[in-house]
TIBAPA-804746 format. One record per residue: y negated, x, z of N, C-alpha, C, O in turn; residue number from 1. Coordinates in Angstrom, 3 decimals, decimal comma, padded with zeros to 6 digits. Each point is the difference from the previous one (the first is absolute). Example, Ala and Ser with C-alpha at 12.3 -4.5 7.8 and 13.67 -1.06 7.14 Angstrom:
! residues 2
R       n_y       n_x       n_z      ca_y      ca_x      ca_z       c_y       c_x       c_z       o_y       o_x       o_z    k
R   005,690   013,190   007,800  -001,190  -000,890   000,000  -001,200   000,900   000,000   000,019   001,036   000,665    1
R  -001,069  -001,386  -001,385  -001,190   000,820   000,060  -001,090  -000,770   000,730  -001,108   000,509   000,169    2
! end
This chain:
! residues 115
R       n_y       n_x       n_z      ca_y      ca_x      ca_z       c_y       c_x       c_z       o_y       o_x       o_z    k
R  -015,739  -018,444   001,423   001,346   000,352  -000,408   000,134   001,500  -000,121  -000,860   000,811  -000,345    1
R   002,492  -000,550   000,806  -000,259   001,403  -000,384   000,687   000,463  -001,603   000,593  -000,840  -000,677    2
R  -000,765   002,207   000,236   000,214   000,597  -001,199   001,670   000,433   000,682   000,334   000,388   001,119    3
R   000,603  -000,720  -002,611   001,022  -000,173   000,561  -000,200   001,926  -000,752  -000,559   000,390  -001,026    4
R   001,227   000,291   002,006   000,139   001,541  -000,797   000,876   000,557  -000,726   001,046   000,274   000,588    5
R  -001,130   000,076  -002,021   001,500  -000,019  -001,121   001,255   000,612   000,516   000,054   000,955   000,775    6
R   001,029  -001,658  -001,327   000,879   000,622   000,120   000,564  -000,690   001,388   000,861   000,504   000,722    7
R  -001,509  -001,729  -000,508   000,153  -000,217   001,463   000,414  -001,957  -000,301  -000,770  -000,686  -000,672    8
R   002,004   000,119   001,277   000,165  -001,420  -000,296  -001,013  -000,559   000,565  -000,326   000,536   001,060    9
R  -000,434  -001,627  -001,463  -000,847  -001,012   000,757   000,823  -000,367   000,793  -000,516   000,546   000,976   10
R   001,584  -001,137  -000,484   000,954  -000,707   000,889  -000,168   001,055   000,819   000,044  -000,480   001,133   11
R  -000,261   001,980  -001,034  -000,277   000,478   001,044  -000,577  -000,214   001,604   000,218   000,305   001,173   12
R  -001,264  -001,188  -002,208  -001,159  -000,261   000,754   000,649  -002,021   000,386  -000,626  -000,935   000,498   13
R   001,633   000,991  -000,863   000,058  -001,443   000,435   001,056   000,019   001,530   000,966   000,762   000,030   14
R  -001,275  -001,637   001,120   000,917  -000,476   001,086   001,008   000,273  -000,222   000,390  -000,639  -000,978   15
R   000,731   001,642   001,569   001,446   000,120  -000,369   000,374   000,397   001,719  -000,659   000,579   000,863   16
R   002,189  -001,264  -000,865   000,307   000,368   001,336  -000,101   001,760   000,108  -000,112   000,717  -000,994   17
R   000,176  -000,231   002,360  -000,153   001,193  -000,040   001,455   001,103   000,053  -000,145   001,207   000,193   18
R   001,178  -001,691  -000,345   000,879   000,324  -000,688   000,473   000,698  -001,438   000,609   001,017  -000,333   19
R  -001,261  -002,188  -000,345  -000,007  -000,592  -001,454  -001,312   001,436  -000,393   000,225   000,918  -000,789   20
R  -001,254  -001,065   001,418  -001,093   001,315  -000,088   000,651   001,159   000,335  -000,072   000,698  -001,012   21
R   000,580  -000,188   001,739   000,698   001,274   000,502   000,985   000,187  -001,298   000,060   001,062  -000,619   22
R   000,661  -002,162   000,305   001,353   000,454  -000,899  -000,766   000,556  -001,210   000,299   001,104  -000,456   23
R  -001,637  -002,119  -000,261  -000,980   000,674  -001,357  -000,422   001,263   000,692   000,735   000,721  -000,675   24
R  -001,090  -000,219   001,157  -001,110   000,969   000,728   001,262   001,174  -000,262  -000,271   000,825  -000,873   25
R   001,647  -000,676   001,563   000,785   000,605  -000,240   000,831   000,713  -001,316   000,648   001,035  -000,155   26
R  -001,083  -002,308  -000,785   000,381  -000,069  -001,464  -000,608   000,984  -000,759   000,510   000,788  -000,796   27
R  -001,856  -000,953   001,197  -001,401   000,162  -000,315  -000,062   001,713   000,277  -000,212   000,904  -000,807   28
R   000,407  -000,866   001,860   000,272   002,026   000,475   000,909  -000,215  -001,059  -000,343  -000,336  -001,134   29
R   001,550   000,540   001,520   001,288   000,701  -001,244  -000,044   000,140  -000,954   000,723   000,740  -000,668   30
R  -002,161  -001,853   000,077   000,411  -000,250  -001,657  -000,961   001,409  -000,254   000,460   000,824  -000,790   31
R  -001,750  -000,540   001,427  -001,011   000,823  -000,133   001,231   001,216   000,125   000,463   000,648  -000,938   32
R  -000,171  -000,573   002,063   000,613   001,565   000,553   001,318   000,500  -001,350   000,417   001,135  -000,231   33
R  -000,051  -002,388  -000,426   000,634   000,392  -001,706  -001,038   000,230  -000,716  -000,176   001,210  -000,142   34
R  -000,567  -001,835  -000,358  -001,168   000,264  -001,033  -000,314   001,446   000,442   000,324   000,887  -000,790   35
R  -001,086  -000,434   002,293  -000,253   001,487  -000,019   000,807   001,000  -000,041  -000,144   001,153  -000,407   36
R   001,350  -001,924   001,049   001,296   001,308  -000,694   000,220   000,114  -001,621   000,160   001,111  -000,506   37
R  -000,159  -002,037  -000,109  -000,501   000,335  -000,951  -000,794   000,518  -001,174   000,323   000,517  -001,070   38
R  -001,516  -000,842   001,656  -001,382   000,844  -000,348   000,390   001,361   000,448  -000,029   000,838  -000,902   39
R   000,368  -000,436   002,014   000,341   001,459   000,475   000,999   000,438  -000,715  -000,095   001,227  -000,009   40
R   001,265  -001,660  -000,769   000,876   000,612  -000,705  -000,714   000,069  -001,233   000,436   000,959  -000,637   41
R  -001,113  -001,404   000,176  -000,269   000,063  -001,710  -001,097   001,225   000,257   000,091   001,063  -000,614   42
R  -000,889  -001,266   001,358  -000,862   001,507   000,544   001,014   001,170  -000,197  -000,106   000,841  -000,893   43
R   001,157  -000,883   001,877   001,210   000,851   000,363   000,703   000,746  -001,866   000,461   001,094  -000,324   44
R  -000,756  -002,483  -000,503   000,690   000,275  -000,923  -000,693   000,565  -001,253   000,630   000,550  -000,903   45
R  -001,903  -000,711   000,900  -001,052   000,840  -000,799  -000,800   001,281   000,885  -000,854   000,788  -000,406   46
R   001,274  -000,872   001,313  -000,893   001,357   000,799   000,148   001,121  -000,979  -001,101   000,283  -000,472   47
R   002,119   000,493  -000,024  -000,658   001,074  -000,674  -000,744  -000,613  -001,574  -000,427   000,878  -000,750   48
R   000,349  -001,712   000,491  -001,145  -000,070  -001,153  -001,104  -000,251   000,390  -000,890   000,084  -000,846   49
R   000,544  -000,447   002,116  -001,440  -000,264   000,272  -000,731   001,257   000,381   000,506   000,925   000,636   50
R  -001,599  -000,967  -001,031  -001,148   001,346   000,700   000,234   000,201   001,619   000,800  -000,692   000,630   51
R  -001,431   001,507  -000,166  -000,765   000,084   001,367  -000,644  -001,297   000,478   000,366  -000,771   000,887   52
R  -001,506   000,724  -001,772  -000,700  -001,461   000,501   000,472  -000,511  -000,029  -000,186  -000,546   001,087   53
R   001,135  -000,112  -001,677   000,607  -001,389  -000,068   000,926  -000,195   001,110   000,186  -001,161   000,365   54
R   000,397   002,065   000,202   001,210   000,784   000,705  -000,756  -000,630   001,777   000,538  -000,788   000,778   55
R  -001,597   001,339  -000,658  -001,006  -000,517   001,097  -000,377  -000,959  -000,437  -000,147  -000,474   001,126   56
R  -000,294  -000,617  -002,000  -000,599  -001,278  -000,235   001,260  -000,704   000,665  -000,055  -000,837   000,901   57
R   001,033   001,257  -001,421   001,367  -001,103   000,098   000,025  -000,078   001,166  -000,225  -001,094   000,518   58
R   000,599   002,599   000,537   000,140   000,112   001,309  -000,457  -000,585   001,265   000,434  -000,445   001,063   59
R  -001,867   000,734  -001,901  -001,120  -000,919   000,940   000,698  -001,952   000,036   000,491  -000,750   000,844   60
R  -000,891   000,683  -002,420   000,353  -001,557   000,102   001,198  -000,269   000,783   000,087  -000,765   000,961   61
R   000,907   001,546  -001,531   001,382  -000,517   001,217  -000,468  -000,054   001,358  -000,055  -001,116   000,517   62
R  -000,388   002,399   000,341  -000,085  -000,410   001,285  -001,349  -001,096   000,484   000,078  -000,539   001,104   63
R  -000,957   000,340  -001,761  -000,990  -001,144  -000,321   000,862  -001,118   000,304   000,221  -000,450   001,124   64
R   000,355  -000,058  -002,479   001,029  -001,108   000,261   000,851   000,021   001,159  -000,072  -001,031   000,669   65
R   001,054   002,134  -000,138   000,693   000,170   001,158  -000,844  -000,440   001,217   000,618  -000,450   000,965   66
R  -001,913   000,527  -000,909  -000,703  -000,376   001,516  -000,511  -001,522  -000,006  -000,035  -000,770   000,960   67
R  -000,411   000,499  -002,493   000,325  -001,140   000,183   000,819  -001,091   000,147  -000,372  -001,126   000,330   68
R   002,016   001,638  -000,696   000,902  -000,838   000,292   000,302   000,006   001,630   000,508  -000,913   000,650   69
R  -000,885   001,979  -000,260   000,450   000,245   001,685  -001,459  -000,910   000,822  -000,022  -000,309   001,192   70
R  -000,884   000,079  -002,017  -001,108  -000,780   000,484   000,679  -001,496   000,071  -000,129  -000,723   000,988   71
R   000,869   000,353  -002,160   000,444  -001,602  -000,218   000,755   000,020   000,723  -000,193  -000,936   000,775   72
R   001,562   001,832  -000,352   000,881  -000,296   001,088  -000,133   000,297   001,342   000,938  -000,006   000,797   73
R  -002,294   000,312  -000,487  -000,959  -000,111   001,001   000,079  -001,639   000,632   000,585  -000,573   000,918   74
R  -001,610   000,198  -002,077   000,283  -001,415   000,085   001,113  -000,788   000,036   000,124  -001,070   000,596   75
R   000,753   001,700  -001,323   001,260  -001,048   000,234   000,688  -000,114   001,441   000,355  -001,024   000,583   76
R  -000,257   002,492  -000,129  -000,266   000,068   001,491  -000,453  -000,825   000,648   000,567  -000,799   000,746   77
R  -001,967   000,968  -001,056  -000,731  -001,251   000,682   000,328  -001,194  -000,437  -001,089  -000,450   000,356   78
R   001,473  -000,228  -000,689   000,730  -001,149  -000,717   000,959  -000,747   001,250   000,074  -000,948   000,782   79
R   000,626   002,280  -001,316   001,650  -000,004   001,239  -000,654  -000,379   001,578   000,504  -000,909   000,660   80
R  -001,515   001,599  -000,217  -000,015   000,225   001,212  -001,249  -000,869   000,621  -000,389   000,064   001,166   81
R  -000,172  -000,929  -002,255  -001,334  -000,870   000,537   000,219  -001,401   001,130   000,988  -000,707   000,200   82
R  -001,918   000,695   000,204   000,127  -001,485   000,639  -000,472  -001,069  -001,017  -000,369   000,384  -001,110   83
R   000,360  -001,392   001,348   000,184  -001,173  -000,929  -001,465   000,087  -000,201  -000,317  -000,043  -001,188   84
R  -000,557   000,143   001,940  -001,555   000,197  -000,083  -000,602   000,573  -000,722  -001,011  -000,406  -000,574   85
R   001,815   002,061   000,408  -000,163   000,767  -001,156   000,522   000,248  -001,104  -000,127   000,883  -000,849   86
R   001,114  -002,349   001,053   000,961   000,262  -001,703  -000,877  -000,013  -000,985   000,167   000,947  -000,770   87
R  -001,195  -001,781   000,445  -000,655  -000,405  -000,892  -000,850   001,156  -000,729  -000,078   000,304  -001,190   88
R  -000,718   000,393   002,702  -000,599   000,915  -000,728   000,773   001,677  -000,574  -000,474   000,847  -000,757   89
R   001,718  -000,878   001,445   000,828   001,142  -000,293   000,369  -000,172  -001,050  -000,060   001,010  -000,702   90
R   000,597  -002,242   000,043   000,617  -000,035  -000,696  -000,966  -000,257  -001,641   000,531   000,267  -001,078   91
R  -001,632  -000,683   001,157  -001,313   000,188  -000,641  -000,204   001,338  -000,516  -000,363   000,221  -001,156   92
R   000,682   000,980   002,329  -000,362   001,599  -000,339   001,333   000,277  -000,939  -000,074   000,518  -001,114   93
R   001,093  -000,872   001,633   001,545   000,466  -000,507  -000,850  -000,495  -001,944  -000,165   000,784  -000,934   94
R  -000,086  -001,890   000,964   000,055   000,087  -001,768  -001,400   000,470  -000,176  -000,135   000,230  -001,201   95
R  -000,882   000,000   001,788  -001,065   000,490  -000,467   000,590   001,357  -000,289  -000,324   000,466  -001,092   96
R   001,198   000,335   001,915  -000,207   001,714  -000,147   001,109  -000,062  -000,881   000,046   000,974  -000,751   97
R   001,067  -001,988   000,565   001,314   000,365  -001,273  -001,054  -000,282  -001,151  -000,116   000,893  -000,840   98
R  -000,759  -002,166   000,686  -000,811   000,105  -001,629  -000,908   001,014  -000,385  -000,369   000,293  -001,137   99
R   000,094   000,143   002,081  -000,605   001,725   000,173   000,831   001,285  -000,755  -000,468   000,762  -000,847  100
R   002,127  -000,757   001,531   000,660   000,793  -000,173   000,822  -000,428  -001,222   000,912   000,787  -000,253  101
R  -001,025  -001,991  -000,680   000,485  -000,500  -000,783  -001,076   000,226  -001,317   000,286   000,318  -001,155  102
R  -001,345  -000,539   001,630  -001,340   000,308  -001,032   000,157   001,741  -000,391   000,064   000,338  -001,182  103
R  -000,018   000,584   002,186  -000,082   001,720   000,092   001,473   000,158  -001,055   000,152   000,816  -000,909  104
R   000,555  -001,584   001,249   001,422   000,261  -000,545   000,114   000,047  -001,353   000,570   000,876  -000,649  105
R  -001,263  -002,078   000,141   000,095  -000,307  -001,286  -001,212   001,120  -000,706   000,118   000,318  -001,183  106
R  -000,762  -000,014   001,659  -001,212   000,571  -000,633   000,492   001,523   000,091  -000,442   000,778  -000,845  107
R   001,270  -000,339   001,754   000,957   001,312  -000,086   000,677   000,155  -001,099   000,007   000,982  -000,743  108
R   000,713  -002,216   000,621   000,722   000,327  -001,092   000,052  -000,292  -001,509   000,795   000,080  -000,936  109
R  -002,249  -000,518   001,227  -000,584   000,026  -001,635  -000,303   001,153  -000,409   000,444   000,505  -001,032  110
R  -001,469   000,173   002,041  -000,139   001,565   000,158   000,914   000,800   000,068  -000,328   001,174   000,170  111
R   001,256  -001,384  -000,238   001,422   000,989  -000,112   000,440   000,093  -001,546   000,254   000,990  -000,685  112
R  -000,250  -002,445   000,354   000,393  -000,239  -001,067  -000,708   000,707  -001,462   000,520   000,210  -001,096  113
R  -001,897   000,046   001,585  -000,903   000,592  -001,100   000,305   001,810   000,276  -000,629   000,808  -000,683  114
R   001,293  -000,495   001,374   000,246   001,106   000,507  -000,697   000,448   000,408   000,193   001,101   000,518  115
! end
């Protein structure tokens, strides 16, 4: 069996027409691409109280997170554009690299939170 990765539905991993997968997968970008616009405004909105370091910790993490969301809609790409042969395993990577970019996310913004 596999380890389902947080932040990630088990039904992911269950048979869904590939429609029905594209429409979550789509959800799934937007909802992230709010959460990091968000994370990027509250940065935006304490920048002058933070140090230097922190100023580059944040920076880094944002574009960190930014390559990994462009990694998941990589996959979603691939999603869109697979043959039926490779739905299975494309669509396998699509939630392996969002519970990836869902795991970094949350752990960003705990680290934000402690300032």
């Amino acid at each position: 069996l596999h380890e389902v990765p947080p932040g990630v539905d088990v039904d992911e991993f269950r048979p869904q027409p590939r429609d029905e997968a594209l429409a979550r997968g789509k959800k799934l970008l937007d909802k992230m691409d709010r959460r990091l616009d968000a994370l990027e405004a509250q940065t935006q909105r304490n920048w002058s109280k933070l140090s230097r370091a922190a100023r580059d910790q944040r920076r880094e993490a944002l574009r960190e997170l930014r390559r990994q969301r462009n990694r998941v809609a990589e996959w979603y790409g691939g999603m869109e554009h697979s043959s039926a042969g490779g739905w299975n395993q494309v669509k396998r990577g699509f939630v392996t690299a969002y519970g990836a970019l869902d795991s970094a996310f949350v752990r960003a913004a705990k680290e934000f939170e402690r300032g």
